[in-house]
VEXDREN-2710 file (C-alpha; in Angstrom, 1 decimal):
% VEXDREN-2710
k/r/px/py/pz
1/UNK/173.1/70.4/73.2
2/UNK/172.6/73.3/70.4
3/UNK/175.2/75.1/69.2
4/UNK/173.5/77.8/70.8
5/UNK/174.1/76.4/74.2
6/UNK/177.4/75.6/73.6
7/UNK/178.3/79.4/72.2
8/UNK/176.8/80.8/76.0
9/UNK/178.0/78.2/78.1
10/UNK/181.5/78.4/76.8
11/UNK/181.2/82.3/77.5
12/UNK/179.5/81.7/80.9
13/UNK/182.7/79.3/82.2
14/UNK/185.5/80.9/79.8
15/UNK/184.6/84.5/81.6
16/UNK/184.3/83.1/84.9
17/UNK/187.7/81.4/84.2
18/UNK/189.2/84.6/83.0
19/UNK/187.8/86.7/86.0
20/UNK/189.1/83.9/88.1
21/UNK/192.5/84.4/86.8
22/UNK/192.7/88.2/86.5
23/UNK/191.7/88.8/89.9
24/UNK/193.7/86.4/92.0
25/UNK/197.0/87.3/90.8
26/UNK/195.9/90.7/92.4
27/UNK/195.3/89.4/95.3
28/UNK/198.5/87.5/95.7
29/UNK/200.4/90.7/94.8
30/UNK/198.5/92.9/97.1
31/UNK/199.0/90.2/100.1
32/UNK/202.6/90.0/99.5
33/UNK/202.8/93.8/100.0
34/UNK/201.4/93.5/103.5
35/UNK/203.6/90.4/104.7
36/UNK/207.0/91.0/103.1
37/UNK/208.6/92.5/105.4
38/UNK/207.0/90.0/108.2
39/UNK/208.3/86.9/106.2
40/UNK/211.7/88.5/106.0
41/UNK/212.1/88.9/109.7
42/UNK/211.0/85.8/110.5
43/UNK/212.8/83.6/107.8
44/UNK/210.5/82.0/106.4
45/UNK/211.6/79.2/104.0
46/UNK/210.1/79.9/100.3
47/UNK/208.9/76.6/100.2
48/UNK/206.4/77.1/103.4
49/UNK/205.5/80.6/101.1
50/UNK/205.0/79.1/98.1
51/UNK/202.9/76.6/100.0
52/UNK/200.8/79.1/102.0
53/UNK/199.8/81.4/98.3
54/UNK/198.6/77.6/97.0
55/UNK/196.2/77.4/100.0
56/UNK/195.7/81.5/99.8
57/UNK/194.6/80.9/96.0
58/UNK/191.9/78.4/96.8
59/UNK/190.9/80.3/100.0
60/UNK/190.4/83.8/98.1
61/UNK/188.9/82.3/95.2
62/UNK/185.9/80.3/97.5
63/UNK/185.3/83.6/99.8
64/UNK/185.1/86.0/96.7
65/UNK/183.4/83.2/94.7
66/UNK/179.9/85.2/94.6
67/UNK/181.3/88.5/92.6
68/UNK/183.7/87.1/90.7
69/UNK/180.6/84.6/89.2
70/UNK/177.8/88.0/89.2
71/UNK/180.5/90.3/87.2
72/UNK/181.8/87.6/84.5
73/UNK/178.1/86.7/83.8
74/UNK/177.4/90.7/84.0
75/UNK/180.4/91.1/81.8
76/UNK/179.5/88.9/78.8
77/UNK/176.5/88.8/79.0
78/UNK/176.6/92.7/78.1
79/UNK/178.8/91.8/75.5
80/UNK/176.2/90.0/74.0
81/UNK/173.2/92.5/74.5
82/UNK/175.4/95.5/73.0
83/UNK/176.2/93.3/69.5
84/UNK/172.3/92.7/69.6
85/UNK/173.3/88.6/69.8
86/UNK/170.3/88.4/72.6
87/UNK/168.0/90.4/69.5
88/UNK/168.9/88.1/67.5
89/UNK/168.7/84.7/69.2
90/UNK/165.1/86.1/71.1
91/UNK/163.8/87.3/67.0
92/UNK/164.6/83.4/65.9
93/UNK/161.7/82.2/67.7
94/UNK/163.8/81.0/70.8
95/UNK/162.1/81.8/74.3
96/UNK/164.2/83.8/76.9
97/UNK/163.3/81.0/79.4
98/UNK/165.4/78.7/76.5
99/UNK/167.8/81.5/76.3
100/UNK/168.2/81.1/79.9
101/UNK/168.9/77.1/79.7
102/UNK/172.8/77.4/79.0
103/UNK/173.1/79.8/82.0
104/UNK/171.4/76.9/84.2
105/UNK/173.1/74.4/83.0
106/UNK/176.7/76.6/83.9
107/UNK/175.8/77.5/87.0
108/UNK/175.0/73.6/87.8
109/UNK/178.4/73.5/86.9
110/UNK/179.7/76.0/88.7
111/UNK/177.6/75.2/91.7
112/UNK/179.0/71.3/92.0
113/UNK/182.7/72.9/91.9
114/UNK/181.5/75.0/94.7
115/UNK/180.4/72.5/96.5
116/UNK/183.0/70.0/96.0
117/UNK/185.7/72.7/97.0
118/UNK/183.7/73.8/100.4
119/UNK/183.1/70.0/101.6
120/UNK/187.4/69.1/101.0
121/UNK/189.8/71.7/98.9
122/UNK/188.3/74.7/101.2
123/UNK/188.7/73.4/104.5
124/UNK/192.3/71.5/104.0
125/UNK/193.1/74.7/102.5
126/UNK/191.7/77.0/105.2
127/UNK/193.5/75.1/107.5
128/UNK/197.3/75.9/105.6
129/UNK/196.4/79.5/105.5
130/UNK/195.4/80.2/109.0
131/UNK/198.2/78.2/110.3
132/UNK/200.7/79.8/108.3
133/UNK/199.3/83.5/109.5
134/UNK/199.5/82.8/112.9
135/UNK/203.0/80.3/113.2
136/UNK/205.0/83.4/110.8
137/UNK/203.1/86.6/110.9
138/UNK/200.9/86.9/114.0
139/UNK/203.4/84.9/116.4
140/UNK/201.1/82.0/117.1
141/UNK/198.6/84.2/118.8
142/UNK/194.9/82.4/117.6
143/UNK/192.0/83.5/118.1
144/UNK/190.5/81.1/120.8
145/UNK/187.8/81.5/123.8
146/UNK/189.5/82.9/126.4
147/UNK/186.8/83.6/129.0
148/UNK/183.8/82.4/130.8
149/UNK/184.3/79.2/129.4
150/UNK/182.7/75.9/130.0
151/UNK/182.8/72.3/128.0
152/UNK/180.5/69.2/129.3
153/UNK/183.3/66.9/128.9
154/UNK/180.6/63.7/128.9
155/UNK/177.3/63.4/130.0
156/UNK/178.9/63.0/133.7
157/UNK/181.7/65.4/133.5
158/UNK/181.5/69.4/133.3
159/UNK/183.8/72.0/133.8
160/UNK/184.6/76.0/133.7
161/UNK/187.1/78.4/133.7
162/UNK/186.6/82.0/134.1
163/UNK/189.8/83.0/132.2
164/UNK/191.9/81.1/130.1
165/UNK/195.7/81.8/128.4
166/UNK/196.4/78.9/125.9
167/UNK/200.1/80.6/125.7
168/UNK/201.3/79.6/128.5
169/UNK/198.6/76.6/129.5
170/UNK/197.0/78.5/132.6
171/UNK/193.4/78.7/133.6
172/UNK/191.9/80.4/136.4
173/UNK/189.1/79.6/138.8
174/UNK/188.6/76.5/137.4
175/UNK/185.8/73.9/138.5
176/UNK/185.1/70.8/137.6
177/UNK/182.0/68.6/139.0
178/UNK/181.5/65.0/138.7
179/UNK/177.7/63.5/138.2
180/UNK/175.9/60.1/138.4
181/UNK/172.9/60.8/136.6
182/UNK/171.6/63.6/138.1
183/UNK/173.6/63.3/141.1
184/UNK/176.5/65.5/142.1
185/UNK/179.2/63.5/143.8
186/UNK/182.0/65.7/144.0
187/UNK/183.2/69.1/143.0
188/UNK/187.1/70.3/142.5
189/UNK/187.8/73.9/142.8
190/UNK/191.2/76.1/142.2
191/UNK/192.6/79.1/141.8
192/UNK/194.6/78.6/139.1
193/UNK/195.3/75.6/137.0
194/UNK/198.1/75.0/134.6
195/UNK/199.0/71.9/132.3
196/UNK/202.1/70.6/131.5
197/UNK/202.6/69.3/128.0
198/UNK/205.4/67.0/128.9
199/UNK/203.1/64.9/131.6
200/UNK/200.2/65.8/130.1
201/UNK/198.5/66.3/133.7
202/UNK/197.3/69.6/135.1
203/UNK/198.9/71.3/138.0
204/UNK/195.7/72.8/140.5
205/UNK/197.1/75.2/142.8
206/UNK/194.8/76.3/146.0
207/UNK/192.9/72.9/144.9
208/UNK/189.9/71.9/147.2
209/UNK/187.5/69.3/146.2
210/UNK/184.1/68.7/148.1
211/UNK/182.5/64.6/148.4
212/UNK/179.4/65.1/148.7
213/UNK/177.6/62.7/151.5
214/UNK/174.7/61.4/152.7
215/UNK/174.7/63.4/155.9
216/UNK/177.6/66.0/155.5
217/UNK/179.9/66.6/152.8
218/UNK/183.7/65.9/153.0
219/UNK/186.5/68.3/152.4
220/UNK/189.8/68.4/151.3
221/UNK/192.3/70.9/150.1
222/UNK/195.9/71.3/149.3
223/UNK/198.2/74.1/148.1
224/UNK/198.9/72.3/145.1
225/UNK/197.7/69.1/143.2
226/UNK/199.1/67.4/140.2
227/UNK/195.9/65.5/138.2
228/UNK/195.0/64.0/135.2
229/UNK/191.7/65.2/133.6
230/UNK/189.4/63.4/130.2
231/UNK/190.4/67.0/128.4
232/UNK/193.1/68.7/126.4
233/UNK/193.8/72.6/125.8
234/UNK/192.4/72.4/122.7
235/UNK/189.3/70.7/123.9
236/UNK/189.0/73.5/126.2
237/UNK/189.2/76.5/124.0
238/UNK/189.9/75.2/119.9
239/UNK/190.5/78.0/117.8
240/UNK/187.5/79.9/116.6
241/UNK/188.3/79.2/112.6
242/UNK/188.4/75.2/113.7
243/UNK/185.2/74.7/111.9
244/UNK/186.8/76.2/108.5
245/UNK/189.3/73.4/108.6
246/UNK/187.3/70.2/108.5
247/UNK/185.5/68.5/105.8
248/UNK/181.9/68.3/105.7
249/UNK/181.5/64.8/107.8
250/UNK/183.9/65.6/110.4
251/UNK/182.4/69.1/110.8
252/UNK/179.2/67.7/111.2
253/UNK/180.5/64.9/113.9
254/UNK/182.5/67.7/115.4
255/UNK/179.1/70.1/115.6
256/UNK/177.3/67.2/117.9
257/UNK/180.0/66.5/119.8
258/UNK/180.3/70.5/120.8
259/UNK/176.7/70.8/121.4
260/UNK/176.7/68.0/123.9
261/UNK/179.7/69.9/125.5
262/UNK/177.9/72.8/125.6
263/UNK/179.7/74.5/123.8
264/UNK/179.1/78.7/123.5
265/UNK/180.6/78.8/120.2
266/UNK/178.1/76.2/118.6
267/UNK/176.7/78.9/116.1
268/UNK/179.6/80.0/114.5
269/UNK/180.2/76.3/113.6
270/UNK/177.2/76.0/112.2
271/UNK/177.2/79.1/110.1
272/UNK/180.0/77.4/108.4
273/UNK/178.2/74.2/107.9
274/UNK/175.5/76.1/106.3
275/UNK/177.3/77.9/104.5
276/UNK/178.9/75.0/102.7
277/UNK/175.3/74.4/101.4
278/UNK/173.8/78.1/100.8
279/UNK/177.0/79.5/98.6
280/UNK/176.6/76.9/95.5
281/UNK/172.7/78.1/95.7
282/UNK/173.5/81.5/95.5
283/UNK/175.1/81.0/91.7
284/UNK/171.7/80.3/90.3
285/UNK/170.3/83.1/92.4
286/UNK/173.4/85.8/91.1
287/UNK/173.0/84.7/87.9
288/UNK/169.4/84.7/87.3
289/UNK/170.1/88.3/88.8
290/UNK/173.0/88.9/86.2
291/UNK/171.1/87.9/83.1
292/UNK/167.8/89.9/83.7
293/UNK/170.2/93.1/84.7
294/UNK/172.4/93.1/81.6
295/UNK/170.4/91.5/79.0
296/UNK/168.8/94.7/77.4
297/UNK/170.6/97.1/76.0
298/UNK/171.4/100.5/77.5
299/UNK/172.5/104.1/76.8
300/UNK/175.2/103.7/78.9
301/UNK/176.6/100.4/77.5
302/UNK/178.2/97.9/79.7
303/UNK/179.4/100.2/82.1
304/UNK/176.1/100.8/83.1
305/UNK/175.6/97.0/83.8
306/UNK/178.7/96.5/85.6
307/UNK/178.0/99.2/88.1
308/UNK/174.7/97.7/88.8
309/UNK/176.8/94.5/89.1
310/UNK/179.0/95.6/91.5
311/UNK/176.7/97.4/94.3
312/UNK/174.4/94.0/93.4
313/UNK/177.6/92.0/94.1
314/UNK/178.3/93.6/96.8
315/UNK/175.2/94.2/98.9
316/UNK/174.8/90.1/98.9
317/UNK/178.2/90.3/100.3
318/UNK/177.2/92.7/102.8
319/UNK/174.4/90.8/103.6
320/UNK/176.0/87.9/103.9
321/UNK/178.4/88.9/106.9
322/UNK/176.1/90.7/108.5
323/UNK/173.8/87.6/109.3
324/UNK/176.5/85.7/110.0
325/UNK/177.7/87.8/112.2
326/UNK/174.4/88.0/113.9
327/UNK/174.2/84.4/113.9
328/UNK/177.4/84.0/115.6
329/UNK/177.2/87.0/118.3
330/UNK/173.2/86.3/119.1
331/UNK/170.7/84.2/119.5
332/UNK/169.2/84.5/115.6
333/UNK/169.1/81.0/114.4
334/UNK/172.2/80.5/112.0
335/UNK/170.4/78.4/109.3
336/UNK/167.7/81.2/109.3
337/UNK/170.6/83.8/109.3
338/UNK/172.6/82.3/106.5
339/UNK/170.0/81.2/104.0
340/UNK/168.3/85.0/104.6
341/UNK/170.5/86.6/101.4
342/UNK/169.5/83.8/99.1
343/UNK/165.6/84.1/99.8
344/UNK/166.1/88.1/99.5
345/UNK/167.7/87.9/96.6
346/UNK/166.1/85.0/95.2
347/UNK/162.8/87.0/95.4
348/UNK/164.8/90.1/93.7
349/UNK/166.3/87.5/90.9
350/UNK/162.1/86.4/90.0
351/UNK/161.3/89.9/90.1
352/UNK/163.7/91.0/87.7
353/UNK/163.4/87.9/85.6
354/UNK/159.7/88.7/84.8
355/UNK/160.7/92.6/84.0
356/UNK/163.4/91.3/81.5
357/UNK/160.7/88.8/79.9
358/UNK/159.0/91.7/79.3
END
């Protein structure tokens, strides 16, 4: 490696490192703010806080991972431009596709941190900072299905509940059907079923369950029924961040074993799974972006650049949540939806490339 390389990539990662830094601390202050006062009712112990701003760093730092990268490479790279450094290197015979090699070879780096963090620090992390919200600040109330819900338990074993309360365990008009095959041997039916965490059994209240027969079907019903089912509350409606918490082989077991459920919900999951893979691409793609934007230099100095940076920055963010949320809330195919900003972008990031070789 030239001393060239090593002069850009140490700005490339020292910036990033910096922006890193600055920004988080804000963060941490500006949450703080908004829970004090929750944390102080509730009692929490300092230890589960100090714990929960841990998980909170690595959390912020992954989901704002895409500006903080575009404005540090912005940044210097301005820097550079406005002492005429990028004149100078370009004048020495040096191609601006070999000016461009240190900025690969940093967001290689960059790009395996990434993607290290999003397969295990993310998820364990993800995991610590929802449950902390929820246990101390939101008083355990998760956001979980809570209607029209149905799981295929196994491939004989299906079952629905119109309305569920994971509070206080209690489902109503629930079914469940038993299969051979394709056969239908039985159906249960109630009103309202509740499960008892002590027995771990489900109380069925107004329970009727049809046989079905050869010749006629057979009926019985009671007021109430106590019964033991292949499923668990949080089989029936997990929590819609579950997906955020697991690393990148157990999402993907848990993604197949939700699809054979039949599970609604299967997009979201796999708008995080994709995601896991589109994010580290995007810091080629932003930087690419960053470099052709701020490598010339321009009346309005580096504040020029970083505005550009920002609203860039920021419409791939924009972008980004809408697909997902597209993905998740439609029928749009969430690989289609999630790698959609890098191809738009990536097809900005050539076109400006070619205009800055110029």
């Amino acid at each position: 490696m030239k001393i060239i390389d090593k002069y850009i990539l140490k700005r490339y990662l020292g910036t990033f490192s910096v922006m890193l830094l600055m920004f988080i601390p804000i963060g941490i202050v500006i949450d703080i703010s908004e829970k004090v006062n929750k944390m102080i009712e509730n009692k929490v112990p300092l230890s589960d806080i100090l714990i929960y701003y841990l998980d909170f760093i690595v959390y912020f730092a992954n989901l704002l991972f895409p500006i903080f990268l575009f404005l540090s490479v912005i940044w210097f790279t301005s820097k550079l431009a406005n002492n005429t450094e990028i004149i100078a290197i370009l004048s020495s015979g040096i191609s601006f596709n070999r000016f461009l090699r240190p900025f690969f070879i940093g967001a290689t780096i960059v790009s395996l941190f990434a993607l290290i963090m999003g397969f295990y620090l993310v998820p364990a992390a993800s995991k610590g900072f929802n449950d902390f919200r929820y246990k101390n600040l939101k008083g355990d109330s998760r956001d979980r299905a809570t209607s029209d819900i149905f799981r295929q338990i196994n491939k004989d074993e299906c079952i629905y509940v119109s309305n569920y309360n994971y509070l206080s365990q209690t489902g109503f008009h629930f079914a469940y059907e038993k299969f051979e095959g394709n056969k239908l041997l039985y159906k249960i039916n109630a009103n309202r079923i509740k499960y008892n965490t002590e027995t771990k059994k489900y109380v069925l209240y107004n329970y009727t369950k049809r046989t079905i027969g050869l010749k006629d079907d057979n009926l019985q019903s009671e007021d109430k029924k106590i019964m033991a089912f292949n499923f668990e509350p949080d089989d029936l409606t997990p929590v819609v961040y579950i997906a955020e918490t697991m690393s990148i082989g157990d999402l993907n077991t848990f993604i197949n074993k939700e699809r054979e459920k039949g599970n609604a919900n299967i997009s979201t999951y796999l708008v995080v799974f994709y995601k896991k893979f589109s994010l580290p691409i995007s810091a080629f793609i932003l930087t690419i972006i960053a470099v052709a934007v701020s490598s010339m230099k321009r009346r309005g100095g580096m504040g020029i650049n970083l505005a550009i940076g920002v609203v860039v920055a920021f419409t791939f963010i924009f972008f980004d949540k809408i697909f997902g949320t597209l993905a998740e809330k439609s029928s749009f195919h969430p690989f289609i939806a999630v790698w959609i900003p890098n191809f738009v972008f990536g097809i900005l990031a050539i076109y400006l490339l070619r205009n800055a070789k110029r």
